[in-house]
C-alpha positions as CSV (number, residue, x, y, z in Angstrom):
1,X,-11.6,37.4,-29.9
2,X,-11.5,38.5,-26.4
3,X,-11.7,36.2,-23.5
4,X,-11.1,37.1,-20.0
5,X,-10.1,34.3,-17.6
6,X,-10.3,33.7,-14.1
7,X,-8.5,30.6,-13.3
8,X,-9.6,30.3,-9.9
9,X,-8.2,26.6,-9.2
10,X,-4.2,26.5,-10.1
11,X,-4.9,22.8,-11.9
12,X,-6.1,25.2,-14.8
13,X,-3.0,26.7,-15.3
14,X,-1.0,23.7,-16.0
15,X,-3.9,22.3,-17.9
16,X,-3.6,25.2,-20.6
17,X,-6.7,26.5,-20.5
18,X,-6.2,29.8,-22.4
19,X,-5.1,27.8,-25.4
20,X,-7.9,25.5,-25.1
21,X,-10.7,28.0,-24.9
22,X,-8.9,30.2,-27.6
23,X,-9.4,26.9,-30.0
24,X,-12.4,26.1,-29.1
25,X,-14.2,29.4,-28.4
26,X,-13.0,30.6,-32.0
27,X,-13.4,26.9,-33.9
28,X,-17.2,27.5,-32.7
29,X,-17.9,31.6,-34.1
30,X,-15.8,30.3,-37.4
31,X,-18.3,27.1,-38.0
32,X,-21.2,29.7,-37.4
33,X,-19.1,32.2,-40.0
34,X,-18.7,34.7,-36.9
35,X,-16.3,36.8,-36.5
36,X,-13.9,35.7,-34.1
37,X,-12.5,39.2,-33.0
38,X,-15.9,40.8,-32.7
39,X,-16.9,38.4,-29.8
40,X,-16.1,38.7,-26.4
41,X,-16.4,35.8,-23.2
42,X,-15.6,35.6,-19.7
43,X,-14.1,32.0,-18.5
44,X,-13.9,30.8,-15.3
45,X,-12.0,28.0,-14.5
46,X,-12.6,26.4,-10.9
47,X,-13.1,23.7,-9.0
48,X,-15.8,21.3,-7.8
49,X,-16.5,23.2,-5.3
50,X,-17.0,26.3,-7.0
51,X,-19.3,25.2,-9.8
52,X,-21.4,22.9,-7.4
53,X,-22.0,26.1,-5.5
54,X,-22.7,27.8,-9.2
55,X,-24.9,24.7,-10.2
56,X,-26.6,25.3,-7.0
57,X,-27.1,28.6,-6.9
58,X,-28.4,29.4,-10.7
59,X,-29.8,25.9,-11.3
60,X,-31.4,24.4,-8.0
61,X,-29.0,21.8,-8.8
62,X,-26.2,21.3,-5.2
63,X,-23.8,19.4,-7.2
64,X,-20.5,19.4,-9.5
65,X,-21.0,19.7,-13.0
66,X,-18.6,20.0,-15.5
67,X,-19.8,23.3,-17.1
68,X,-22.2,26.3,-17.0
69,X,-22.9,28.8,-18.7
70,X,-24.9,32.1,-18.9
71,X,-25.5,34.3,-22.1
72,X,-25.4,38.0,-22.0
73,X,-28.5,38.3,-23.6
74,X,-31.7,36.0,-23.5
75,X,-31.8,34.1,-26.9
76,X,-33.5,35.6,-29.8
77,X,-36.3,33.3,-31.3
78,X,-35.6,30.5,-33.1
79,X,-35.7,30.0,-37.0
80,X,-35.9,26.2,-38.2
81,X,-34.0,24.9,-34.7
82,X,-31.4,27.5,-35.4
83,X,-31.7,30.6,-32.5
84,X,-31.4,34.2,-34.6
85,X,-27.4,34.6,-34.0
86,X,-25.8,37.5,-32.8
87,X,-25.3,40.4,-35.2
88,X,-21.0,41.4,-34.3
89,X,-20.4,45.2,-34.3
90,X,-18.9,46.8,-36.8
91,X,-16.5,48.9,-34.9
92,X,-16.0,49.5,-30.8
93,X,-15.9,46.6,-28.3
94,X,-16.5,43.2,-29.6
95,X,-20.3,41.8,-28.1
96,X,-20.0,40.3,-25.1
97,X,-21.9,36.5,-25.2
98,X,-21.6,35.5,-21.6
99,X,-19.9,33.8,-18.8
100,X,-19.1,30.1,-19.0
101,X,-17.5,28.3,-16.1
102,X,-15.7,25.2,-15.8
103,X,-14.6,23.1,-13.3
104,X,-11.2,20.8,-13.5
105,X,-11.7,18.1,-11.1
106,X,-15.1,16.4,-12.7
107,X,-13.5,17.2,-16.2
108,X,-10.7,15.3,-15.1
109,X,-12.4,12.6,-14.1
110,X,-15.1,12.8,-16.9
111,X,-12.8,12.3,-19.4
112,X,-10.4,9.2,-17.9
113,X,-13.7,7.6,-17.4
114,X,-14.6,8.3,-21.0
115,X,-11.1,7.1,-22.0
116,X,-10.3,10.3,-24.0
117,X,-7.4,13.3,-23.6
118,X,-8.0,15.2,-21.4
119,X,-7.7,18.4,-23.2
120,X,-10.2,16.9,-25.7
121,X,-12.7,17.0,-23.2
122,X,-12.3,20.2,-22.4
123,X,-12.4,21.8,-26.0
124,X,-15.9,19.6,-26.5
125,X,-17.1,21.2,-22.8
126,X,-16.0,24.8,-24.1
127,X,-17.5,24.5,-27.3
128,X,-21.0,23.1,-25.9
129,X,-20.8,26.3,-23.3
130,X,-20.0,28.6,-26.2
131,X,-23.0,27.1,-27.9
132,X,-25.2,28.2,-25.2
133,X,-24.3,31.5,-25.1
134,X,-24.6,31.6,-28.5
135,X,-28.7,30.4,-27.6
136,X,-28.2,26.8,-28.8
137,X,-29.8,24.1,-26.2
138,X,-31.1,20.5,-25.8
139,X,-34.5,20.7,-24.2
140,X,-36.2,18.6,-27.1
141,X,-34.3,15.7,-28.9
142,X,-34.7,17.6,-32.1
143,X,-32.3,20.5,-30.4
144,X,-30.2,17.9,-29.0
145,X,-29.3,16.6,-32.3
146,X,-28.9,19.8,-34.0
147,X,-26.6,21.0,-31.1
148,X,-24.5,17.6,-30.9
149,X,-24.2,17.8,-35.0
150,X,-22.4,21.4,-34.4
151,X,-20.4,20.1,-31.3
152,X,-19.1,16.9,-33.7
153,X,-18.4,19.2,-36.9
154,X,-16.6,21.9,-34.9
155,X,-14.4,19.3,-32.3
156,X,-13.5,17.6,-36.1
157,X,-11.9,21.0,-37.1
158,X,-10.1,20.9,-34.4
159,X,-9.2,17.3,-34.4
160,X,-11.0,15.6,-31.7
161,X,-13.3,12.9,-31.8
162,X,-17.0,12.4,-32.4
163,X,-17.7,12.4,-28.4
164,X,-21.4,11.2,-29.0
């Protein structure tokens, strides 16, 4: 698996977050029996700032978040509340998904409010990012449920809590 980093806010590089998105980003292709070295994702890690400006900018929304994220390609139809997943190439560069981005401060905060490790949190946020890109959402409640079912069986492989 390839993913390219831009740690734009230093807090990130204490905080680990290559480890992190290694585990998560590779825990989520291996629950959808993908590949993990035929994928590819670009990770930004930022600030508030930043992703406010990102939320703002792709989203309407001018305010933090805690992630985004933006496939490669548009999401293929659905089957039974399960988009048509990406097909990995045999040979050459691994398929690019998307970007995700993720901002420290609100994750920080999110998850001392939420009285969980940090790190935690931010393997749950990676994995729901990687799920979009992957063309999982949770515009209806059925989706919602789907998608949080995948979030809770893939953060139990890598030993973090049910965070619904």
């Amino acid at each position: 698996m390839e993913i390219d980093i831009l740690a734009e806010d230093p807090a990130w590089d204490a905080a680990g977050l290559e480890a992190l998105a290694a585990q998560a980003i590779a825990a989520t292709l291996a629950a959808l029996d993908l590949p993990t070295d035929r994928f590819a994702v670009s990770l930004l890690g930022c600030d508030d700032a930043r992703i406010a400006d990102l939320n703002a900018e792709f989203r309407g929304k001018p305010a933090p978040t805690n992630v985004l994220s933006w496939p490669a390609e548009a999401a293929a139809p659905r089957n039974d509340g399960m988009p048509a997943l990406p097909a990995p190439p045999r040979d050459g560069p691994p398929h690019e998904l998307g970007d995700i981005a993720i901002a420290h401060g609100i994750c920080t905060r999110e998850a001392a409010a939420q009285g969980k490790p940090f790190a935690d949190h931010v393997r749950h946020l990676l994995v729901h990012g990687t799920l979009h890109l992957l063309g999982f959402d949770h515009i209806t409640d059925e989706d919602a449920r789907a998608m949080e079912s995948l979030e809770t069986r893939v953060l139990a492989t890598l030993g973090v809590s049910d965070p619904y």
